[in-house]
C-alpha positions as CSV (number, residue, x, y, z in Angstrom):
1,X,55.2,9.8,-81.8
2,X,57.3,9.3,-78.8
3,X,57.8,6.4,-76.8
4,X,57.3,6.8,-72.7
5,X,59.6,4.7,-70.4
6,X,57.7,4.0,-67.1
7,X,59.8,3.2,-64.2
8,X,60.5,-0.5,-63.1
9,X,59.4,-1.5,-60.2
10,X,61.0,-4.9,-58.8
11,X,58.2,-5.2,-56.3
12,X,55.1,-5.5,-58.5
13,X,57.7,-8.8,-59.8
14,X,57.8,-10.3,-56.3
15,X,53.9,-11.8,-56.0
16,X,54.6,-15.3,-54.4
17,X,56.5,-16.7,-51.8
18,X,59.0,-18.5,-54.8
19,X,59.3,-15.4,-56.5
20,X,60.3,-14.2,-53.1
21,X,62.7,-16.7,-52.0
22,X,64.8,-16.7,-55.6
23,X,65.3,-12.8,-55.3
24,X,66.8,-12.7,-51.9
25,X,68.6,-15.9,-52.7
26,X,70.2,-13.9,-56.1
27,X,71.1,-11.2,-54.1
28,X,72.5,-12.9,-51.2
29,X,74.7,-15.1,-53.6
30,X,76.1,-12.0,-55.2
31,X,77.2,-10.8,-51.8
32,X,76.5,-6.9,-51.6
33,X,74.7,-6.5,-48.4
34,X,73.8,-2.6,-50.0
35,X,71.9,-4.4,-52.7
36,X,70.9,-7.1,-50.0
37,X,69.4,-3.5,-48.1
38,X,67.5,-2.8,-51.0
39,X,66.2,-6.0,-51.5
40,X,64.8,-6.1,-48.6
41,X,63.0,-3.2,-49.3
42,X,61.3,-4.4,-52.3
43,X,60.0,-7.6,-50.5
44,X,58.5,-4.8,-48.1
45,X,56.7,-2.8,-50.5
46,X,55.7,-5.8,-52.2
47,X,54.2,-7.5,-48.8
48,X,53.1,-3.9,-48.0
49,X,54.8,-1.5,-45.7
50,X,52.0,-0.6,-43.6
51,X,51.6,-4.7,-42.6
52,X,55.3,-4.7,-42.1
53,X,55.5,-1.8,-40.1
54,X,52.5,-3.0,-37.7
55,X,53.8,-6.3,-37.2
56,X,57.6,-4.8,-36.2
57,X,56.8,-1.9,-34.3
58,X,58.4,0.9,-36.6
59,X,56.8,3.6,-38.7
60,X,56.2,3.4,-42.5
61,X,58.5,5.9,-43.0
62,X,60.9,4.9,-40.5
63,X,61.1,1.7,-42.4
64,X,61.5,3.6,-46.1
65,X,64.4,5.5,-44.7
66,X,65.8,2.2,-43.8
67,X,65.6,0.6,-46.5
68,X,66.4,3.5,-48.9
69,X,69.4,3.2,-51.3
70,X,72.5,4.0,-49.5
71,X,70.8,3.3,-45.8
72,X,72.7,1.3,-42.9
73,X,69.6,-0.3,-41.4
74,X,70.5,-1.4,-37.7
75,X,71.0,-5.5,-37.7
76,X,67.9,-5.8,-35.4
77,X,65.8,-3.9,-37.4
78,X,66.8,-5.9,-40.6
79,X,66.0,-9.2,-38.5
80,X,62.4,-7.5,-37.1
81,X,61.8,-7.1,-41.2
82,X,62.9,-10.5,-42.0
83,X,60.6,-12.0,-39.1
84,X,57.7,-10.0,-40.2
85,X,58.3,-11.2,-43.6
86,X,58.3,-14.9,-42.8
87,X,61.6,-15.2,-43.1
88,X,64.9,-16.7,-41.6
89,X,68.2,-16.1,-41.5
90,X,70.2,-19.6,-41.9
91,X,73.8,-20.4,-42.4
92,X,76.0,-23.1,-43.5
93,X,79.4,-23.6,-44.1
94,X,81.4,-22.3,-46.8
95,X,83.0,-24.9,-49.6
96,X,86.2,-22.6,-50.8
């Protein structure tokens, strides 16, 4: 009998706005805006593409290729995402 890995998928993870909000805050504390990219991603997929891509004015895959491993989104098309996704970018000074 063998044993059958199926692939993980953070997305199906990130069902609430909490859920949400602690994964992009993880990320952004580690401080890799590639992994930051991906994230962003993931929320997508798990909001659903197709909404996200309606409410920014890019095409599904447009928005894939964007947010693909390895992509360099364009900084308005990362803020479009974020806006579409309810969220906000916010700052505050550093202690350090």
């Amino acid at each position: 009998m063998s044993d059958t890995l199926l692939p993980f998928d953070i997305a199906a993870l990130l069902d609430s706005d909490q859920a949400i909000s602690e994964y992009l805050s993880q990320v952004l504390a580690d401080g890799d805006t590639d992994e930051l990219i991906r994230a962003l991603g993931h929320v997508a997929r798990a909001r659903g593409m197709t909404q996200i891509a309606k409410a920014t004015g890019q095409g599904r895959a447009s928005l894939y290729k964007a947010f693909a491993p390895g992509a360099k989104p364009r900084f308005d098309t990362v803020v479009k995402v974020m806006r579409a996704l309810g969220l906000q970018l916010c700052t505050t000074v550093s202690r350090g």
